[in-house]
C-alpha positions as CSV (number, residue, x, y, z in Angstrom):
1,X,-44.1,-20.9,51.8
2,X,-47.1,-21.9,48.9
3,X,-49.4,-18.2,48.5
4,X,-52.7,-18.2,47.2
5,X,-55.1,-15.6,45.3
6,X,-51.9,-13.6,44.7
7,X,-51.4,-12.8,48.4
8,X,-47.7,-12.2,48.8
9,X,-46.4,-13.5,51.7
10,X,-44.1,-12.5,54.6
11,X,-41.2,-14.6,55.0
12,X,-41.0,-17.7,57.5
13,X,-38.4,-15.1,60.1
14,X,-41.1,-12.8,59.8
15,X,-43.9,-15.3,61.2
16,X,-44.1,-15.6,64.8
17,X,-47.1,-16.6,67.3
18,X,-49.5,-14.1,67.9
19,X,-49.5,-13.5,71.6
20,X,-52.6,-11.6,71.7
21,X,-54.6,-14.5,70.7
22,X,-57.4,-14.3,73.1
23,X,-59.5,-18.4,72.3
24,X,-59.4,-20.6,70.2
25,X,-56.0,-23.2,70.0
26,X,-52.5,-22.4,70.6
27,X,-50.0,-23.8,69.2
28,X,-47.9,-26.2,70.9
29,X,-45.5,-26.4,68.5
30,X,-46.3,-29.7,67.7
31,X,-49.6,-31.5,66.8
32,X,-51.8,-28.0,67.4
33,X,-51.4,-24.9,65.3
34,X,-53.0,-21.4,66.7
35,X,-52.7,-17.9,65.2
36,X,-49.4,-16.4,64.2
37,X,-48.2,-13.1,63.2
38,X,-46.6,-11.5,60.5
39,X,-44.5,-8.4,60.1
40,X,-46.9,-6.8,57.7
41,X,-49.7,-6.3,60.6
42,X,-51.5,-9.8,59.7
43,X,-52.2,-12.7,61.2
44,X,-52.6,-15.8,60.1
45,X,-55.6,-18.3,61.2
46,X,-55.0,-21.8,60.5
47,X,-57.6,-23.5,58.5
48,X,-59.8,-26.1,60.5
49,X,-60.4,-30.1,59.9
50,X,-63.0,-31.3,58.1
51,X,-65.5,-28.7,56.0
52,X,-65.6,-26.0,58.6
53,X,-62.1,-24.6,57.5
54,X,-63.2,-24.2,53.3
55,X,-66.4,-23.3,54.8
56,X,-64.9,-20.1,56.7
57,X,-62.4,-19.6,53.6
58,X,-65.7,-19.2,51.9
59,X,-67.6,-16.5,53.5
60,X,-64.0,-14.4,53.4
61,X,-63.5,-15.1,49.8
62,X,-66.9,-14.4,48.8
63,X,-67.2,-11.3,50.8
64,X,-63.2,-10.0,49.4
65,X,-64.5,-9.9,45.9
66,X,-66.0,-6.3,46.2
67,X,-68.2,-5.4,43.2
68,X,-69.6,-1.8,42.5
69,X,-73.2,-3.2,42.8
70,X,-72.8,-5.1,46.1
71,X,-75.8,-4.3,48.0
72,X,-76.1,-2.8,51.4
73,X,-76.3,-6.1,53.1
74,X,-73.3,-7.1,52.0
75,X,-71.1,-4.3,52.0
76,X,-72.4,-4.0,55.7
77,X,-71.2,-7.1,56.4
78,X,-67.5,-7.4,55.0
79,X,-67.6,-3.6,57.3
80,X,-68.0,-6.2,60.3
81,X,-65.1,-8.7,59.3
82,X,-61.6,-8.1,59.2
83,X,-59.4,-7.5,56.3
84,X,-59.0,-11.1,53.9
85,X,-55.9,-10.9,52.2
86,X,-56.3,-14.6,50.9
87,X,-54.5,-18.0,52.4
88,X,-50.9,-19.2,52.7
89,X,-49.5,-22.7,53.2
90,X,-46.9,-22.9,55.8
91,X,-45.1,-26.9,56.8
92,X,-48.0,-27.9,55.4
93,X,-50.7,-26.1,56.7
94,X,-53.6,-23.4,55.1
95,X,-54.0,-20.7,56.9
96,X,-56.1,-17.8,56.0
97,X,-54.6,-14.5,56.3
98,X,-56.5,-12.0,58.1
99,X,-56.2,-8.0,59.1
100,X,-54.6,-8.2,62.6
101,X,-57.2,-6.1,64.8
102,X,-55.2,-5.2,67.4
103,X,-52.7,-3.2,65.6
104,X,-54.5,0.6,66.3
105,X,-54.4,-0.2,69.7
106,X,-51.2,0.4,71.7
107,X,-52.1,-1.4,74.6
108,X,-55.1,-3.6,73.2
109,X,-57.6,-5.5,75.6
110,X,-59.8,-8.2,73.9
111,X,-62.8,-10.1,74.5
112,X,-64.2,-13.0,72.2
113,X,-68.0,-13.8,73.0
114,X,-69.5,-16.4,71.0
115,X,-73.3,-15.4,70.3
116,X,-76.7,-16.9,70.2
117,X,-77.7,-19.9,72.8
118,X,-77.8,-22.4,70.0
119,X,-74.3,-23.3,68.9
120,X,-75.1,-26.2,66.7
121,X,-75.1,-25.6,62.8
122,X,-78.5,-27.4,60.7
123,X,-75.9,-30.5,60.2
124,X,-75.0,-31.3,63.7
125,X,-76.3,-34.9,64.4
126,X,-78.3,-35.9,67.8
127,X,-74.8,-36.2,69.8
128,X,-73.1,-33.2,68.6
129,X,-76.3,-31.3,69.5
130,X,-76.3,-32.8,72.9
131,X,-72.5,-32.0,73.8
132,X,-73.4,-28.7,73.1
133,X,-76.1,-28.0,74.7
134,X,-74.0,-29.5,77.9
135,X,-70.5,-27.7,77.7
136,X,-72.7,-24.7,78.7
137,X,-76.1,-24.5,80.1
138,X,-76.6,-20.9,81.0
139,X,-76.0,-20.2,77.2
140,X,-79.8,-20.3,77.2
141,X,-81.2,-17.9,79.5
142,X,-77.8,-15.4,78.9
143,X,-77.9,-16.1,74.6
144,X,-74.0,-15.8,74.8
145,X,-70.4,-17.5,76.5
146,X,-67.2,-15.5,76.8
147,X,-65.0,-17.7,75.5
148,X,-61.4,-15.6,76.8
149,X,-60.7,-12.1,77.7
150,X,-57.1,-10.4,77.7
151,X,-56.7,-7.1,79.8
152,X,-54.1,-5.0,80.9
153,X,-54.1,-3.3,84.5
154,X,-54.1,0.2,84.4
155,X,-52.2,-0.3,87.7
156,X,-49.1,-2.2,87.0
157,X,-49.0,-3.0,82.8
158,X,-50.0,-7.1,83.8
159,X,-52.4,-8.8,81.6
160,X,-55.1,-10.3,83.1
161,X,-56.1,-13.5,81.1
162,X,-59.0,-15.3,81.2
163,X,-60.2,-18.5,79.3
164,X,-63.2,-20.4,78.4
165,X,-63.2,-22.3,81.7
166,X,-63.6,-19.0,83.6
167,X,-66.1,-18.1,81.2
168,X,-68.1,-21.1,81.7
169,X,-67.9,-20.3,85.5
170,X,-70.3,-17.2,85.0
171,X,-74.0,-17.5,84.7
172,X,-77.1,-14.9,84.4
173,X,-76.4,-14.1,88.2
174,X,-73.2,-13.0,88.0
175,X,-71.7,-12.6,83.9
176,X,-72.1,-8.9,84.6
177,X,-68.6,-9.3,86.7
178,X,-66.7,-11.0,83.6
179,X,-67.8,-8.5,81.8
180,X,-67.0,-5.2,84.6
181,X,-63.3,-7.3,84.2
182,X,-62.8,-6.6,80.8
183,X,-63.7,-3.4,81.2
184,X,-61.5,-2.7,84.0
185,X,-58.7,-2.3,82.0
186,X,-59.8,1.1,80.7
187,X,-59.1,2.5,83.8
188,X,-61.0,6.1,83.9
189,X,-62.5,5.6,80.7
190,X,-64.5,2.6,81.4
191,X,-67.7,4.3,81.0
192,X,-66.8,5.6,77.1
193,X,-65.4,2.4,76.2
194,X,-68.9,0.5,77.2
195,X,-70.7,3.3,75.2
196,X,-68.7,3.6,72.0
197,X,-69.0,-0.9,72.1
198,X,-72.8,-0.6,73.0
199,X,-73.2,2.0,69.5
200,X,-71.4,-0.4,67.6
201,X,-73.1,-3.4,68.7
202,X,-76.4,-1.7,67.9
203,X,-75.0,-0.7,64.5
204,X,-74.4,-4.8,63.8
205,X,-77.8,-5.1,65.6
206,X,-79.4,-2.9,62.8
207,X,-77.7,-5.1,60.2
208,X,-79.2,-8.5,61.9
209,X,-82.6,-6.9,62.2
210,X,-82.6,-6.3,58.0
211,X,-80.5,-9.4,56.4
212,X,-82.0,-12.8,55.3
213,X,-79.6,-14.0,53.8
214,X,-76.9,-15.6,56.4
215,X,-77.6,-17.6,59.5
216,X,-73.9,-17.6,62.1
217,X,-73.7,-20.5,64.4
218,X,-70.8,-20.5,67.1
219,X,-69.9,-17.1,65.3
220,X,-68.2,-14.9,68.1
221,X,-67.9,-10.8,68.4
222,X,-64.3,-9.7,69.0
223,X,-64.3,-6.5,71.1
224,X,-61.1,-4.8,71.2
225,X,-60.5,-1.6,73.2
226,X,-57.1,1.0,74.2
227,X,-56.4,-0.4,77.6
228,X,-54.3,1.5,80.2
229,X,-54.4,4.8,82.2
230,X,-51.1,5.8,81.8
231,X,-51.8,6.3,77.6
232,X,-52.0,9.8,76.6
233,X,-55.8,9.7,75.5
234,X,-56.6,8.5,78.9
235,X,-55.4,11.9,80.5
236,X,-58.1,13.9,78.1
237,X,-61.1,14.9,80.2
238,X,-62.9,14.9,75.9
239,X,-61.9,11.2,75.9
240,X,-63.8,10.5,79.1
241,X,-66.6,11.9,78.1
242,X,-69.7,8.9,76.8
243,X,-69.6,11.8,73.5
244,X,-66.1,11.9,73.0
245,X,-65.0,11.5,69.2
246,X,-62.0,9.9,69.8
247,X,-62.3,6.0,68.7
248,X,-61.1,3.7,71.8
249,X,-62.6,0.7,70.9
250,X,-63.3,-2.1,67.7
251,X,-66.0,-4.5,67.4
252,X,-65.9,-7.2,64.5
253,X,-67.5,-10.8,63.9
254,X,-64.9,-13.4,63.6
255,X,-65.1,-17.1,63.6
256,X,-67.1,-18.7,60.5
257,X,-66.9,-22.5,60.2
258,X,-70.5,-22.7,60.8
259,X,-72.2,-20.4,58.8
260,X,-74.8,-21.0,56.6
261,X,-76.8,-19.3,53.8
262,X,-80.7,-18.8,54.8
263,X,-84.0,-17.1,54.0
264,X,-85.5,-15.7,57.0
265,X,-83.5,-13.7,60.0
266,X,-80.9,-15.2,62.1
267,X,-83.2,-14.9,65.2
268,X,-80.5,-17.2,67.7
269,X,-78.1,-14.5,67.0
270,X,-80.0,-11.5,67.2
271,X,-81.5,-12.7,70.1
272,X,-77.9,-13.3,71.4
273,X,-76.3,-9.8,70.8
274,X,-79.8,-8.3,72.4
275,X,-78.5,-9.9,75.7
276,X,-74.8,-8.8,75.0
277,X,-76.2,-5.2,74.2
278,X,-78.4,-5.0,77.6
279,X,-75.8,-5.9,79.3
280,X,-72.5,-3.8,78.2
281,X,-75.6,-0.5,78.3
282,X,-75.8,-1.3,82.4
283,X,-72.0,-0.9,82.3
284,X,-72.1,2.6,81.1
């Protein structure tokens, strides 16, 4: 396997799919490549067609090379992303090798919501706006689409999996429920999970509210919580408490083929992770 930027890589036995992928493509083994895993607690995303895979490569690139005199914005920012540890060819194919989220978590449940009702970038044409705007309509009154959701049941260890077809399913009447089902894997704890992901959500908030400088377009959050009632945390009364200090959950931006630099605030976003905000605070 090729290795770029210095990365050393894992060898091919130590590369496997990464069952915790949660959207996107799978692989198939065949014509379609998804995430896989390595045994250094990476994974690795494949790079996609056209410019939206050097696009993505970018942001993580730019963002890696940390300088003393980075200002706030940016140092906030690579905060929000996970770990870039460069790219790697495997058969073939780039893939960029990320920070695998989900390790601190022995029984992680994901999310992936895509944010902000407008998920055309400024190149999109007249037809590729159109297709958009059809795949899902309530994307405009709810600014956001869960695109999957993996959850283990506190009662019996069984994920629960959901994809973007039963997130396009939900509208503003009832996406509180897909929402009350991811949560439903913290058992007891629901109600400090939904408070330490509404605090960090308002800590991106802050960011979105004082950067000009990037505008995200069919950029998703990742929220990644400790799932399951039978974990020891789960039988502290402290960690069921909305003020306990014990971190359960993880929420990072992912997803960047369509980013794009600006001058003025990223107003579909924000507007976006408003709604998402409002909505995990009613969950508390």
């Amino acid at each position: 396997m090729q290795t770029n930027n210095g990365t050393t890589s894992p060898t091919s036995s130590g590369i496997r799919p990464f069952l915790q992928q949660i959207a996107g493509h799978k692989s198939n083994g065949k014509e379609v490549y998804g995430c896989l895993e390595t045994d250094d607690d990476c994974i690795l995303k494949p790079l996609q067609s056209g410019s939206r895979g050097p696009r993505e490569k970018k942001l993580y690139e730019s963002l890696s090379q940390s300088q003393s005199d980075d200002d706030d914005i940016v140092q906030t920012l690579r905060s929000f992303l996970p770990k870039y540890y460069g790219s790697v060819v495997l058969n073939g194919i780039e893939y960029l090798k990320l920070q695998d989220l989900t390790k601190p978590f022995s029984h992680p449940c994901g999310i992936d919501i895509k944010v902000g009702a407008r998920t055309w970038d400024p190149e999109a044409d007249g037809d590729k706006i159109l297709r958009e705007k059809e795949k899902y309509p309530p994307a405009e009154v709810i600014g956001y689409q869960i695109l999957g959701m993996r959850v283990i049941s506190p009662d019996n260890g069984i994920d629960v999996v959901r994809d973007k077809t039963y997130g396009r399913s939900l509208d503003a009447a009832n996406v509180l429920e897909g929402l009350r089902l991811f949560l439903s894997g913290a058992g007891d704890r629901q109600s400090v999970v939904a408070h330490q992901i509404v605090q960090q959500l308002k800590s991106l908030q802050s960011w979105f509210e004082r950067q000009k400088c990037y505008a995200f377009y069919a950029t998703s959050i990742l929220i990644i919580y400790e799932g399951s009632s039978t974990s020891p945390s789960s039988q502290n009364t402290e960690a069921q408490s909305p003020n306990s200090r014990e971190t359960l959950a993880d929420v990072r931006m992912i997803d960047f083929a369509h980013w794009f630099e600006a001058e003025c605030r990223d107003e579909n976003f924000l507007h976006g992770l408003e709604h998402v905000i409002d909505h995990f605070t009613q969950l508390i």
